[in-house]
C-alpha positions in Angstrom: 116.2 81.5 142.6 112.8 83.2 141.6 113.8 87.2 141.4 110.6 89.6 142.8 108.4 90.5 139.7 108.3 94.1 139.5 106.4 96.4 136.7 109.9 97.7 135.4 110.9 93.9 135.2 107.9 93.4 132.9 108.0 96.4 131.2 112.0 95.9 130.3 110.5 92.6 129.3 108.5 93.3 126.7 110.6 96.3 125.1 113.2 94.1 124.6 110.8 90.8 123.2 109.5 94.0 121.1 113.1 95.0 119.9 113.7 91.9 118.5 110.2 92.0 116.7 111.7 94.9 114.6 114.9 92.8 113.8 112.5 90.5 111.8 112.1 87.8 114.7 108.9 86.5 115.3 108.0 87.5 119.0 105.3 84.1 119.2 108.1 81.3 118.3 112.1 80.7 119.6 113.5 83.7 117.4 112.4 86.3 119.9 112.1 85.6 123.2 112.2 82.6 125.9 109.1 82.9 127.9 108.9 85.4 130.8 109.2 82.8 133.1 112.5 81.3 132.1 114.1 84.0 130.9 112.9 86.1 134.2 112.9 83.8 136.8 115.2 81.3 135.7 113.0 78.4 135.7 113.2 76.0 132.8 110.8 76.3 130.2 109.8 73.7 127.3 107.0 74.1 126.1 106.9 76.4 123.5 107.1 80.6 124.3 103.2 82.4 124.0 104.5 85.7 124.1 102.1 88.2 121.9 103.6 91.8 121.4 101.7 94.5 119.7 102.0 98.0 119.4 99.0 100.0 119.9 98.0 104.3 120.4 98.5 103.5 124.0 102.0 101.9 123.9 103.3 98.3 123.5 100.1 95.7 124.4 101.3 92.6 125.8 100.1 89.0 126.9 101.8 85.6 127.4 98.9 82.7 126.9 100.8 80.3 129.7 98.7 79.7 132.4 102.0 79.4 134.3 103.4 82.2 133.2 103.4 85.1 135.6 104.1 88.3 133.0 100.1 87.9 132.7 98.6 91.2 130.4 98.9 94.7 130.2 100.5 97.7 128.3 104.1 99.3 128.7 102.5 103.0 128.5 103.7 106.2 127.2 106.0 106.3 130.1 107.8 103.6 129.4 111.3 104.6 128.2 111.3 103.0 125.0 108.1 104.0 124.0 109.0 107.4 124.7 112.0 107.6 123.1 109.7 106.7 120.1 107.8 109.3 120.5 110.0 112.0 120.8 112.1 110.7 117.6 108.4 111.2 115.9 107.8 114.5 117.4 111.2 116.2 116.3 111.3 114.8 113.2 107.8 116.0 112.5 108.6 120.1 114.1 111.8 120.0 112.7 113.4 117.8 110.0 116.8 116.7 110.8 119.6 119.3 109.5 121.5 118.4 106.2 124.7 117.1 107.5 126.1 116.0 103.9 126.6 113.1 101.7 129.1 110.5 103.1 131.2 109.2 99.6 129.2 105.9 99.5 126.1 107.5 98.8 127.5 110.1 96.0 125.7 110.3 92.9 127.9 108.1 90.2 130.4 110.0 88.0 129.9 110.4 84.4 126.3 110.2 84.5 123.8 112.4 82.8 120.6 113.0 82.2 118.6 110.1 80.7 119.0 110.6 76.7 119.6 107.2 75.2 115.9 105.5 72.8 115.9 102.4 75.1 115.9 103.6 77.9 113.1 106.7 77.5 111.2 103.5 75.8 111.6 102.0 78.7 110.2 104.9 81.3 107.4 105.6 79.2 106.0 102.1 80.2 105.4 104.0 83.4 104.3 107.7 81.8 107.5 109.0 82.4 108.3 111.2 79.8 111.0 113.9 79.1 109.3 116.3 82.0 109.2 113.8 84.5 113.2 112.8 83.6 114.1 116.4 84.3 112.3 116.9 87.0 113.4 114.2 89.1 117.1 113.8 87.9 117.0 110.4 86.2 120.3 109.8 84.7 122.4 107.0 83.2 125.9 106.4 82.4 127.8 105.7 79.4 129.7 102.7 81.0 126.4 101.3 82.1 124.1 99.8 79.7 121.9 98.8 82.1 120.7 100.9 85.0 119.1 104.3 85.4 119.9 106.0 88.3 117.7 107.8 90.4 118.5 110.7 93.1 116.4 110.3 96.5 116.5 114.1 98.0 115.1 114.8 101.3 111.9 116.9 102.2 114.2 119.9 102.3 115.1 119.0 99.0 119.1 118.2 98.8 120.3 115.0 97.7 120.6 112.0 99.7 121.6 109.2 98.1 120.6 107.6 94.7 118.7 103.8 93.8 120.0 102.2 90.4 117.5 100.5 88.6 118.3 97.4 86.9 116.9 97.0 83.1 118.4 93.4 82.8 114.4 91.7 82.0 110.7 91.8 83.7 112.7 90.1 87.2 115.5 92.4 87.1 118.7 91.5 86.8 121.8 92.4 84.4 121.4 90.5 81.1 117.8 89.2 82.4 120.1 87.5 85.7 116.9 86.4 88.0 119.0 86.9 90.7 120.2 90.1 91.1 117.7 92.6 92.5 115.9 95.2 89.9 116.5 98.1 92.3 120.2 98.8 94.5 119.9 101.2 97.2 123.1 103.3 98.1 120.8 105.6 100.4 121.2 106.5 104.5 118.8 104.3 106.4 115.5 106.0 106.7 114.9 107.5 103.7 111.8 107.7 101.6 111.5 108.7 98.4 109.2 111.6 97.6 106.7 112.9 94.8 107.4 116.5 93.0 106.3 119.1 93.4 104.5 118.2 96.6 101.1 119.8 96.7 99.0 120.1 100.0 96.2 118.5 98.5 93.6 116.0 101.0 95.3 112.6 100.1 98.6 111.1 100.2 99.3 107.6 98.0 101.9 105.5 100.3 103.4 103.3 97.9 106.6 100.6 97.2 108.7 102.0 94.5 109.7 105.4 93.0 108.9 104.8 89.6 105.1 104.6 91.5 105.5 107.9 93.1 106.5 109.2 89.7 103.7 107.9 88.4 101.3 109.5 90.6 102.9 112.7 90.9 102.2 113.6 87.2 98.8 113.6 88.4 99.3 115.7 91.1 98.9 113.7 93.8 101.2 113.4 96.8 103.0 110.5 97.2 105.6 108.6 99.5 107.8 105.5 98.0 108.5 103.1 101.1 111.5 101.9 98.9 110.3 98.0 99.8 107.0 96.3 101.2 107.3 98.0 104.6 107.7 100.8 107.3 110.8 100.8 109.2 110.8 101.8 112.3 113.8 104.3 111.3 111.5 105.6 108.1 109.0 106.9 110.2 110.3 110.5 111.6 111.5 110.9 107.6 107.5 110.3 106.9 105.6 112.2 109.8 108.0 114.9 108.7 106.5 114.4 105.1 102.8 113.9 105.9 103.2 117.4 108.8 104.7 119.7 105.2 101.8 118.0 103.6 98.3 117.9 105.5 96.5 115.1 104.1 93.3 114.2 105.4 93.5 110.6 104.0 96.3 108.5 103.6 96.1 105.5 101.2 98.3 103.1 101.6 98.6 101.4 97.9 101.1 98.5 97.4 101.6 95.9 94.7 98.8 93.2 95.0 101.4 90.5 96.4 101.8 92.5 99.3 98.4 93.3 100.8 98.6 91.6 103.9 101.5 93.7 104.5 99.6 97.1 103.0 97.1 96.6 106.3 99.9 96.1 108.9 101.1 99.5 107.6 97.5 100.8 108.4 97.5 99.5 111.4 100.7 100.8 112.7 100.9 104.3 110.6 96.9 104.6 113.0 99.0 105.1 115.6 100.7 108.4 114.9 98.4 110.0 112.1 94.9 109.6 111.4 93.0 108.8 108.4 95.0 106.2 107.1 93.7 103.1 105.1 95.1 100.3 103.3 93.6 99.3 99.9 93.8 95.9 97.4 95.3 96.5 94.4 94.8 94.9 91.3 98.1 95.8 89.8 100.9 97.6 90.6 100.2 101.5 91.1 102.9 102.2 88.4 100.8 100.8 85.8 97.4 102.8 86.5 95.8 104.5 84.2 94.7 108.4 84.4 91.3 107.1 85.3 92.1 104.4 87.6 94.4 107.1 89.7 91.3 109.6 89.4 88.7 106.8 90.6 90.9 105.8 93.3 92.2 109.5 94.8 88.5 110.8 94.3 
């Protein structure tokens, strides 16, 4: 039997199709959601589901394109409790970073490492324009039972340590002994971290970028900068980076990936629009780890 289609109803509805967004399902196909009308009302549905979920400044925009559908249009407002729980985990984190509670054992910086020393792998950093001060600064290490990786401390915006990414120097894909298959970078960081330019300067334009060595690369010319650690924004990275951008003040944010990810550089524009203003996605022609002093100039000016 048909239940009585109420605005809660809907708006439960839609947080919960939008939940399963974030989980990596597509909301417009089977991985998300049945449509409204099955999974509501109990009526079978075939055909397939035309649910479209997006979240906008005024809360989560919805619209199912079945004409039989009854969950029609509209937006789950500011009011809605996800969307406010949302909020207010963006608000805090952007008054007051969260306390530092410690480092659980998992994410302890290795033992036996120090700072990074060894010919190959300073000739390897200096690809990027990482030189002696940059190694200091940001603690990269390595570790004489490890040939292969640096390791690099991720510290928080009050500046203790986190958690640590090991780079892989096994060949161009990453990879011990040039193994395709095993990822360049291993992350053994809380979830929601970002990793963070020194020293920060409250200049008028923060980079958003993938990877640290990125950051590094534009904070020797002392420019802000954010690494995402990956491609995207997480929902659970975005207190961590209001509470960046708030210590920072930019005016502009760029939002600078590696040219195979542009299409997902603009959905970061898109959704970062929402809670801070002046952002905007740019095409790069190659990786911002490899820019030049004058291409970084050009680009910041």
């Amino acid at each position: 039997m048909s239940r009585p289609i109420t605005k809660k109803i809907k708006e439960e509805f839609v947080e919960d199709a939008y939940g399963s967004l974030q989980q990596g399902c597509s909301v417009r196909g089977k991985g998300a959601c049945r449509c409204f009308r099955e999974e509501i009302q109990g009526e079978q549905n075939t055909s397939p589901c035309g649910v479209s979920i997006r979240r906008t400044a005024k809360g989560l925009e919805y619209n199912c394109f079945k004409a039989s559908c009854e969950l029609g249009g509209g937006i789950v407002g500011c009011g809605s409790s996800w969307v406010q729980s949302f909020g207010r985990d963006v608000h805090d984190a952007a008054e007051k970073p969260r306390a530092f509670q410690g480092v659980p054992q998992e994410f302890a910086f290795p033992a036996n490492s120090k700072p990074c020393e060894s010919e190959s792998a300073r000739r390897w950093l200096s690809q990027f324009s990482v030189g002696a001060v940059e190694i200091a600064r940001y603690g990269i290490a390595e570790r004489p039972t490890d040939t292969r990786g640096l390791y690099f401390p991720v510290r928080g915006l009050d500046g203790n340590y986190r958690g640590y990414m090991r780079r892989d120097l096994g060949g161009t894909t990453g990879g011990s002994g040039g193994d395709v298959s095993a990822p360049k970078w291993v992350a053994h960081i809380p979830a929601g971290e970002v990793y963070l330019s020194l020293p920060r300067k409250r200049n008028k334009i923060v980079f958003l970028v993938e990877d640290i060595l990125s950051v590094i690369r534009l904070g020797k010319n002392d420019y802000n900068a954010v690494g995402l650690l990956g491609t995207s924004l997480r929902r659970e990275q975005l207190p961590t980076l209001m509470a960046a951008l708030v210590a920072m003040q930019p005016t502009k944010v760029v939002v600078a990936l590696d040219p195979d990810a542009t299409d997902k550089a603009k959905k970061i524009e898109k959704d970062l629009t929402t809670y801070w203003q002046g952002v905007k996605a740019i095409t790069t022609q190659s990786d911002p780890k490899w820019w030049t002093d004058e291409q970084i100039e050009r680009i910041g000016a």
